[in-house]
KENU-760535 format. One line per 4 residues: number of its first residue (from 0); their letters; for each residue x, y, z of C-alpha. Coordinates in nm, 3 decimals, always signed. Each point is the difference from the previous one (the first is absolute). Layout:
NUM	A	X Y Z; ... .
END
This chain:
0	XXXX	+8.552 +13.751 +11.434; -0.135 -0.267 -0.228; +0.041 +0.237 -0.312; +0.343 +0.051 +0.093 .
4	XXXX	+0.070 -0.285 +0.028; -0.164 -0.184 -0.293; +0.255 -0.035 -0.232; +0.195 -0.137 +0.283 .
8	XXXX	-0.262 -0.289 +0.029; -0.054 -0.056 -0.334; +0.368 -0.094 -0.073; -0.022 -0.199 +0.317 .
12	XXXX	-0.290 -0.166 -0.065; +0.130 -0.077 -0.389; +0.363 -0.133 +0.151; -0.233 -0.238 +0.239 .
16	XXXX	-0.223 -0.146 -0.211; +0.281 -0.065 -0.272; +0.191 -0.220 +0.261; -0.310 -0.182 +0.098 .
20	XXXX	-0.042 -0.083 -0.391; +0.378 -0.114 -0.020; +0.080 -0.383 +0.052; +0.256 -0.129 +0.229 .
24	XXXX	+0.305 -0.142 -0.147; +0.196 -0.329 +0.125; +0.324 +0.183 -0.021; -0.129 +0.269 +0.254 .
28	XXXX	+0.028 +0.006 +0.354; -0.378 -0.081 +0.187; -0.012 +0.162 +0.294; +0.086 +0.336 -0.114 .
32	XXXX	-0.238 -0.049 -0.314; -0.271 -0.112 +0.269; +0.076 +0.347 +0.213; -0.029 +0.194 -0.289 .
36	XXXX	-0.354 -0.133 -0.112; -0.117 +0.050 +0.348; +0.119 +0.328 -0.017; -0.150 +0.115 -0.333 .
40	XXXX	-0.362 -0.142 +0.080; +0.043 +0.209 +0.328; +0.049 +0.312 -0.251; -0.298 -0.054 -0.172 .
44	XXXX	-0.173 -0.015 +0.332; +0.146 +0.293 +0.168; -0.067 +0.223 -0.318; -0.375 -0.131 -0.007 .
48	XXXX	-0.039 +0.082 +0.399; +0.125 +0.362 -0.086; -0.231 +0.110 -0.277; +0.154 -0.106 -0.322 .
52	XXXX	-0.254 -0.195 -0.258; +0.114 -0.331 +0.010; -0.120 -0.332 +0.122; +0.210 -0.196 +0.253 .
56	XXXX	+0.098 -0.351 -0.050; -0.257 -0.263 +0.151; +0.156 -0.305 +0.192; -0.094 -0.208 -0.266 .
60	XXXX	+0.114 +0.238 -0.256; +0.327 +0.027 +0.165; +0.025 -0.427 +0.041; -0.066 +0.008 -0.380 .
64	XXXX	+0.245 +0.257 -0.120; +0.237 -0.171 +0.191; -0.007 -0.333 -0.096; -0.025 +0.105 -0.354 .
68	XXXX	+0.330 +0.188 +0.045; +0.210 -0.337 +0.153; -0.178 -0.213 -0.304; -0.011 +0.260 -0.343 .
72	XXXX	+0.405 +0.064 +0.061; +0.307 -0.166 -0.114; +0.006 -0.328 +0.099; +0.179 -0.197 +0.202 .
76	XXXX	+0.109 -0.383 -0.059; -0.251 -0.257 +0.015; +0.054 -0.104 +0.325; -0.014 +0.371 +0.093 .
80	XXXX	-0.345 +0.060 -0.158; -0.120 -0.343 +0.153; +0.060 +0.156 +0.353; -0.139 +0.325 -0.057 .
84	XXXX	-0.288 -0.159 -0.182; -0.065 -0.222 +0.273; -0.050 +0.312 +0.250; -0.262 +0.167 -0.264 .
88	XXXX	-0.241 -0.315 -0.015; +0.064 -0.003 +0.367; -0.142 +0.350 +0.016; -0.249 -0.048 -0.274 .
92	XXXX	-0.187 -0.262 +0.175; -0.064 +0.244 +0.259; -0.008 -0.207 +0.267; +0.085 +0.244 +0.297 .
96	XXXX	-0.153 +0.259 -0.220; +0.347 +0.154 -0.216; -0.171 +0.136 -0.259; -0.156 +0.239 +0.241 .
100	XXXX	+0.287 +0.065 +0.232; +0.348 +0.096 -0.142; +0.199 -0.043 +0.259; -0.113 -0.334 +0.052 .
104	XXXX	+0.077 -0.048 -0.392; +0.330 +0.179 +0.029; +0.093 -0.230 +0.306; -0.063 -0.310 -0.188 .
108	XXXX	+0.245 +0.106 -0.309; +0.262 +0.117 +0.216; +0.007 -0.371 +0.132; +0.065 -0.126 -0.327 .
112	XXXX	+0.218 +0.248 -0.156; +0.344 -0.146 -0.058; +0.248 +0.156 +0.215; +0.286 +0.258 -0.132 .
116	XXXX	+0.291 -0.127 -0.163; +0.283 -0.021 +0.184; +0.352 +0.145 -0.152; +0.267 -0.280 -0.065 .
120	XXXX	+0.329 +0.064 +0.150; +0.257 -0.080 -0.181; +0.275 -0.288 +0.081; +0.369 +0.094 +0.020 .
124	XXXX	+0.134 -0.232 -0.202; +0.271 -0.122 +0.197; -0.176 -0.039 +0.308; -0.244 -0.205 -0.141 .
128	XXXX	+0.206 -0.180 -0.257; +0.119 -0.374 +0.003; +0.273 -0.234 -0.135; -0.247 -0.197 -0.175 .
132	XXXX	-0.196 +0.295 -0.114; +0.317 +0.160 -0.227; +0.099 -0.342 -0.139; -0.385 -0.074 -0.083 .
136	XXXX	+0.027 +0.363 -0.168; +0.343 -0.080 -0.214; -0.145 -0.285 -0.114; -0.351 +0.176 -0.118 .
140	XXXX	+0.211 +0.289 -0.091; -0.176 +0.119 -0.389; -0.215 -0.272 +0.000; -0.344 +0.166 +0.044 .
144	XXXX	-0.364 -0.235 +0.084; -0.262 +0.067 -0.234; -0.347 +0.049 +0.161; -0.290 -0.105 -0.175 .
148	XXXX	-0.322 +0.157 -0.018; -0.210 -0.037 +0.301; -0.341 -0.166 -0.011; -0.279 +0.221 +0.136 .
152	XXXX	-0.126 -0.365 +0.137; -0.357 +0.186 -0.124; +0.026 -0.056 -0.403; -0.379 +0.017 -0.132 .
156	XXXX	-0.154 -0.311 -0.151; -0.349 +0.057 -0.200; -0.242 -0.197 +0.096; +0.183 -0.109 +0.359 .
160	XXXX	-0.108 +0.332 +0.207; -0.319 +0.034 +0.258; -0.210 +0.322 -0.025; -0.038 +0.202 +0.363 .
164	XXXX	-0.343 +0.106 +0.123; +0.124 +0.345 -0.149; +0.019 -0.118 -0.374; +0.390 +0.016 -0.007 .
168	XXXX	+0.213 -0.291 -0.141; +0.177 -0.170 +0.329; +0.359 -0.018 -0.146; +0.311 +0.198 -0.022 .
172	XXXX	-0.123 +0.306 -0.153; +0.264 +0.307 -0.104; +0.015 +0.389 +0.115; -0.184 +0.115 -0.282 .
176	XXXX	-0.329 -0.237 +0.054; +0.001 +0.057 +0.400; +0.027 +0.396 -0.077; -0.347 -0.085 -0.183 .
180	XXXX	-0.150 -0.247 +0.258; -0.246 +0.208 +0.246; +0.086 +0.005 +0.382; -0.222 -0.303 +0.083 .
184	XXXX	+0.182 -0.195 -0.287; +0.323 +0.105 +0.114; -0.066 -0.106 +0.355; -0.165 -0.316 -0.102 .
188	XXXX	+0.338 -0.043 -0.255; +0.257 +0.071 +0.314; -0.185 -0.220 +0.246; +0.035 -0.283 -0.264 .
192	XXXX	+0.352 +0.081 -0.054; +0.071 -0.029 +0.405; -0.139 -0.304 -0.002; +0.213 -0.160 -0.310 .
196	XXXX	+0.335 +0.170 +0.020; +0.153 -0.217 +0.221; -0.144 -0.323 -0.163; +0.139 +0.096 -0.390 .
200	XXXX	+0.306 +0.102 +0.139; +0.038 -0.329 +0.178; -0.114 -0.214 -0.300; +0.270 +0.221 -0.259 .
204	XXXX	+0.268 -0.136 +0.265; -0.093 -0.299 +0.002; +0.062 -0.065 -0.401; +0.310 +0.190 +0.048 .
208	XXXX	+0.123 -0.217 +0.223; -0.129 -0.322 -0.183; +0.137 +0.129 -0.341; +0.364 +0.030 +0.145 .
212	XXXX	-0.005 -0.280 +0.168; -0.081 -0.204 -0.281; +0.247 +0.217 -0.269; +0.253 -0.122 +0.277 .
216	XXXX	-0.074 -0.366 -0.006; +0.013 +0.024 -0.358; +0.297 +0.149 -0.015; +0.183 -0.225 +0.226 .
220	XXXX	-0.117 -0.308 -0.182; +0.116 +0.122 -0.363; +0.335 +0.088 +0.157; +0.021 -0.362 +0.148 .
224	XXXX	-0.108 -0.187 -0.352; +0.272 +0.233 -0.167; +0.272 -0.105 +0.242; -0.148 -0.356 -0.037 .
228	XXXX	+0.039 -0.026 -0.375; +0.364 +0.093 +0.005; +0.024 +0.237 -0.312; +0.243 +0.172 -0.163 .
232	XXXX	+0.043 +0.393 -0.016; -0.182 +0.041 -0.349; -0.304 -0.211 +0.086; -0.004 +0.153 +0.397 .
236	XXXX	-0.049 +0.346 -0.195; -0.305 -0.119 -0.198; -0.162 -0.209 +0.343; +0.067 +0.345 +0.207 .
240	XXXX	-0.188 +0.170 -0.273; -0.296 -0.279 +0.013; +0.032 +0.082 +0.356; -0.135 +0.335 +0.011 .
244	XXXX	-0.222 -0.031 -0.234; -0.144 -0.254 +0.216; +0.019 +0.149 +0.267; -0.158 +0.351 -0.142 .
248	XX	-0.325 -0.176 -0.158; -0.068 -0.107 +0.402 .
END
């Protein structure tokens, strides 16, 4: 039965250890991905038991594959990769023994896997419109906010950065030096990031903050030393331009 059925295996086998080489992806669903891993190292297994020459995954083989699989894909946002990053040096440590046991490994991701995205609904317009809403939008009506470019709140300063006990840089590194990091540096990188996400992001507010408040002050007090000095239209039009320059070189 095993010769008939050996090319069945071997394009079983093939199909299961390709998916156990293929990382994860942010934009797919978990728990189906999880299933399907399960499922494949089972193959593997099942084709071994019946005769055909291959080697079934170990428990720390399979703990290995798999973490390299939620950490070698597409990634995720920072704070994304700081959570799932946080589970691997959890299992790393090996505490409870993970590295030997996958579904204690698989039970400690799942806990810190964010959770599915849930579909916006959209609002009817005229249930959820207001009075105050349609004037605010006739009077904004083809007038359109510029957004600036966003601050990382992680820009690299030579000299200024640590080294880890891995040899990596601890700053705000990008996708292409992670995808050469190994998976100790990578862990060691993420468990730094989890600890100073929330403090940069705090500090970039901060100055935000500060550096409106004080373009407001400073506009408020021009405005007040025009008025003041009583002008007339040709010398208001050069103070308005001394204005913003002013008020751009803050």
């Amino acid at each position: 039965s095993l010769l008939i059925n050996k090319a069945s295996w071997a394009s079983r086998v093939d199909k299961a250890k390709k998916f156990i080489g293929t990382p994860w992806t942010f934009g797919q669903s978990y728990a189906p991905w999880h299933s399907s891993f399960v499922h494949h190292c089972s193959v593997i297994h099942e084709a071994h038991d019946a005769g055909y020459p291959c080697s079934p995954l170990t428990e720390t083989q399979k703990v290995d594959h798999y973490l390299r699989c939620l950490t070698k894909g597409p990634q995720g946002s920072q704070t994304e990769m700081a959570h799932l990053m946080s589970a691997v040096v959890q299992i790393k440590k090996n505490n409870d023994g993970e590295m030997s046991n996958f579904q204690l490994a698989s039970d400690t991701i799942l806990q810190m896997m964010p959770e599915e995205p849930k579909k916006r609904q959209k609002k009817d317009p005229v249930q959820h419109a207001h009075v105050s809403d349609v004037s605010d939008a006739k009077s904004r009506s083809g007038k359109k906010k510029k957004k600036g470019k966003k601050s990382s709140g992680y820009n690299h300063v030579p000299g200024k950065e640590t080294t880890g006990e891995t040899g990596i840089d601890l700053r705000h590194h990008t996708e292409e030096e992670i995808d050469e990091m190994s998976m100790d540096q990578q862990v060691e990188y993420y468990e730094w990031m989890a600890k100073t996400t929330n403090n940069e992001r705090n500090k970039e507010q901060n100055a935000s903050r500060k550096k409106d408040k004080k373009q407001k002050a400073a506009i408020s007090a021009l405005k007040i030393e025009l008025q003041a000095q009583g002008t007339d239209e040709s010398e208001e039009d050069d103070d308005s331009a001394g204005l913003l320059a002013q008020i751009a070189a803050l």
